[in-house]
C-alpha positions as CSV (number, residue, x, y, z in Angstrom):
1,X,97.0,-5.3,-48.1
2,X,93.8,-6.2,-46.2
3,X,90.8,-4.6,-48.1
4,X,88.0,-2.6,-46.0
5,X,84.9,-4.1,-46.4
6,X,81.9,-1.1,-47.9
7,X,79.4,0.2,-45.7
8,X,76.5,-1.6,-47.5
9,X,72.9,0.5,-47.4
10,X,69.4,-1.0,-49.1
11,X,67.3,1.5,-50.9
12,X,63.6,1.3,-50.7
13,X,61.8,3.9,-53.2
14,X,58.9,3.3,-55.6
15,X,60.2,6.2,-57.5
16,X,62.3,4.8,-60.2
17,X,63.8,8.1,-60.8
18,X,64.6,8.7,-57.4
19,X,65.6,5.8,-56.6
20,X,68.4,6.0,-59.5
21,X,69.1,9.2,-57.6
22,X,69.9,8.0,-54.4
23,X,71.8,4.8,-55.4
24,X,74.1,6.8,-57.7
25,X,74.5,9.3,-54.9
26,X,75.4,6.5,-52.4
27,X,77.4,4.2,-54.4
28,X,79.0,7.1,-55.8
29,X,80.5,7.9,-51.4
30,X,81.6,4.3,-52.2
31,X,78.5,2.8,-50.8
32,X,77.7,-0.9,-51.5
33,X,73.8,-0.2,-52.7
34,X,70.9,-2.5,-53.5
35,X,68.2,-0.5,-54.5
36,X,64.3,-2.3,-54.7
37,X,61.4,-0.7,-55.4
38,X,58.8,-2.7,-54.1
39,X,58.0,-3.3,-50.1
40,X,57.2,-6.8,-50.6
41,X,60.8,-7.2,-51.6
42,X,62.1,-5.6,-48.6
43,X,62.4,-8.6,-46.3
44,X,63.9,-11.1,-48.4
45,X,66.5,-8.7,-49.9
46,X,67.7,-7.8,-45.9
47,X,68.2,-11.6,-45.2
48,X,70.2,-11.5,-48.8
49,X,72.5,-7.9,-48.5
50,X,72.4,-7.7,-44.5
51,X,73.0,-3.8,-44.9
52,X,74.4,-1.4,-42.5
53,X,72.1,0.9,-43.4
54,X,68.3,1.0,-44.4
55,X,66.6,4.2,-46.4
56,X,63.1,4.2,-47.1
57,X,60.3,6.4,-48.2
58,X,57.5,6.2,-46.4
59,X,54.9,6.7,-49.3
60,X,55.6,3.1,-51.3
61,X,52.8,2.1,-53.4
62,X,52.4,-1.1,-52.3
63,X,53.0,-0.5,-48.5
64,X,53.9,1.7,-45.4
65,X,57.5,2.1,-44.7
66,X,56.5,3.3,-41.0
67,X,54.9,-0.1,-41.0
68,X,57.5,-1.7,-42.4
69,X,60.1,-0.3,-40.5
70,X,58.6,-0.4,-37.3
71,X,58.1,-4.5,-38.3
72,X,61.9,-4.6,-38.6
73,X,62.9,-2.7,-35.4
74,X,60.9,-5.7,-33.5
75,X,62.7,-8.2,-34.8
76,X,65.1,-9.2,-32.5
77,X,68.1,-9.6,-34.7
78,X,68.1,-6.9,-36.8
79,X,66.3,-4.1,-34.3
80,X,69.6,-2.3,-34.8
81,X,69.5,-1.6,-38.6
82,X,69.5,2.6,-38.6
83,X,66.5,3.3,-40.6
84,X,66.2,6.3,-42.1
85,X,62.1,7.5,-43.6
86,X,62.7,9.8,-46.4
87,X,59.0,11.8,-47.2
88,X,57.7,14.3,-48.8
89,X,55.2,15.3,-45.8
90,X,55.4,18.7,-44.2
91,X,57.3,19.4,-41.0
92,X,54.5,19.0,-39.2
93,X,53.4,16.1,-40.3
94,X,56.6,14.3,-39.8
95,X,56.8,15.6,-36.1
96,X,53.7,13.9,-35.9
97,X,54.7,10.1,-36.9
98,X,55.0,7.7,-34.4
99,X,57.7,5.6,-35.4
100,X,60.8,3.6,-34.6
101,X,62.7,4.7,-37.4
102,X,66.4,6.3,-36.5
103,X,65.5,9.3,-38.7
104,X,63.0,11.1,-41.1
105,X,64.0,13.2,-43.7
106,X,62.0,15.7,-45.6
107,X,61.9,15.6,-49.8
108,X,63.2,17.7,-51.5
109,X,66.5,16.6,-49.3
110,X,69.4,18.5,-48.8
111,X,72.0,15.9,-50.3
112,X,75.0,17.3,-47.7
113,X,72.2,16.5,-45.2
114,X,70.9,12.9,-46.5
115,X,74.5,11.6,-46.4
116,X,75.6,12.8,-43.2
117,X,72.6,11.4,-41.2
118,X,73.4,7.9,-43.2
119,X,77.4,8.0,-41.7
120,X,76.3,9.1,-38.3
121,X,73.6,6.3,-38.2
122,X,76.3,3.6,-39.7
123,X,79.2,5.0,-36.9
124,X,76.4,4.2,-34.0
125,X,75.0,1.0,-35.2
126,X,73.9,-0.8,-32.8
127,X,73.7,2.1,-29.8
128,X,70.4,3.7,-28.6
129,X,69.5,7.1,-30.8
130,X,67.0,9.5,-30.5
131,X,65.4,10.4,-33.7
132,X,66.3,12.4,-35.9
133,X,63.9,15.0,-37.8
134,X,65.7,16.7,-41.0
């Protein structure tokens, strides 16, 4: 019997706490996670994992993850990546970013919520979406 291969998603918090939060959540949907902590480690760790998914806060201490992910989405070979912002701005301030991230996501995050955006965004890889504002 043929085994399915595990959506894989990489984790990008500088929260360690959190970021033990959301890679137990994830891997516990049967999620293949990496989970990093650092932006600088970012690029090298997507050549390495090549995830299906990319979640991100947008706060990290040693960089932007608008930057960042709007870096990635102009790269031509992984401009597809769903990339999901997780921040603890307030509505309006998220309505307010000018990004090219697939969705943002508001902290504290409803957990239902999180993982639902992350299958959507994995079932569309690849497809045009408009963003999404949670």
């Amino acid at each position: 019997m043929k085994s399915v291969p595990k959506n894989k998603i990489l984790i990008i918090e500088d929260d360690l706490q959190m970021l033990d939060a959301l890679e137990i959540l994830f891997s516990e949907e049967g999620y293949t996670v990496a989970a990093i902590n650092k932006a600088a480690d970012v690029e090298p760790t997507l050549e390495r994992f090549e995830p299906h998914l990319m979640l991100m806060d947008i706060r990290l201490e040693d960089g932007d993850g608008r930057i960042i992910c709007d870096r990635i989405k102009e790269k031509q070979l992984i401009k597809d990546l769903p990339i999901i912002l997780i921040t603890a701005l307030s509505y309006r301030e998220i309505s307010e970013i000018d990004t090219l991230a697939d969705a943002i996501i508001g902290k504290p995050y409803n957990v239902n919520t999180l993982l639902l955006t992350a299958k959507q965004l994995i079932s569309v890889n690849g497809t045009e979406s408009s963003l999404l504002t949670i």
